[in-house]
C-alpha positions in Angstrom: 3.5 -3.9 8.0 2.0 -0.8 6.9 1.0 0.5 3.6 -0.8 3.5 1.7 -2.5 1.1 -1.0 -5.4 -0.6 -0.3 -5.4 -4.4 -1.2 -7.5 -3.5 -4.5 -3.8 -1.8 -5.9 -1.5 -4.2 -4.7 -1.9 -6.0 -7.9 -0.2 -3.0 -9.6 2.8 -3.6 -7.1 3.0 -6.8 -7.0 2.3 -7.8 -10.9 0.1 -10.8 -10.7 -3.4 -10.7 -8.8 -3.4 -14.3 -7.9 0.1 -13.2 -6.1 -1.6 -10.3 -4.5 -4.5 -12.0 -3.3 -2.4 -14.6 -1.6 -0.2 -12.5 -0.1 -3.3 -10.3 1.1 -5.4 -13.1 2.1 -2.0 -14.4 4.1 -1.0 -10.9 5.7 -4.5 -10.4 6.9 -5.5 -13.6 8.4 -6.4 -13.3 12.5 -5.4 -9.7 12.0 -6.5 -6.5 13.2 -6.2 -4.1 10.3 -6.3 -0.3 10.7 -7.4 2.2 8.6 -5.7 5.8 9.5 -7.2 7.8 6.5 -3.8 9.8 6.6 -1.4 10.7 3.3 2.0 9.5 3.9 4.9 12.4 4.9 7.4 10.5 2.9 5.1 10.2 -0.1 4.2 14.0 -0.1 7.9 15.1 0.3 9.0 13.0 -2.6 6.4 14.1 -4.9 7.0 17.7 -3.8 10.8 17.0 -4.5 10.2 15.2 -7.9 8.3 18.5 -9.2 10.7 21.1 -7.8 13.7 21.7 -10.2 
């Protein structure tokens, strides 16, 4: 699974933060998470998209 949001805005994705923490707490259980620090190509080419007319 792989994400651009740290756990702290899932709640704006999910709706409910008792829902988010469960499904972070879940997810990340015996885990090894990895931080890359990169932007996401699909992210910047659909924002450069949505502002070209």
């Amino acid at each position: 699974m792989t994400t651009n949001s740290p756990f702290a805005e899932w709640d704006k994705a999910f709706g409910d933060p008792r829902l988010c923490a469960a499904i972070a707490d879940r997810i990340s259980f015996r885990c090894t998470l990895i931080q890359t620090g990169t932007e996401s190509y699909r992210f910047r080419v659909t924002e450069a998209e949505r502002r070209s007319p």
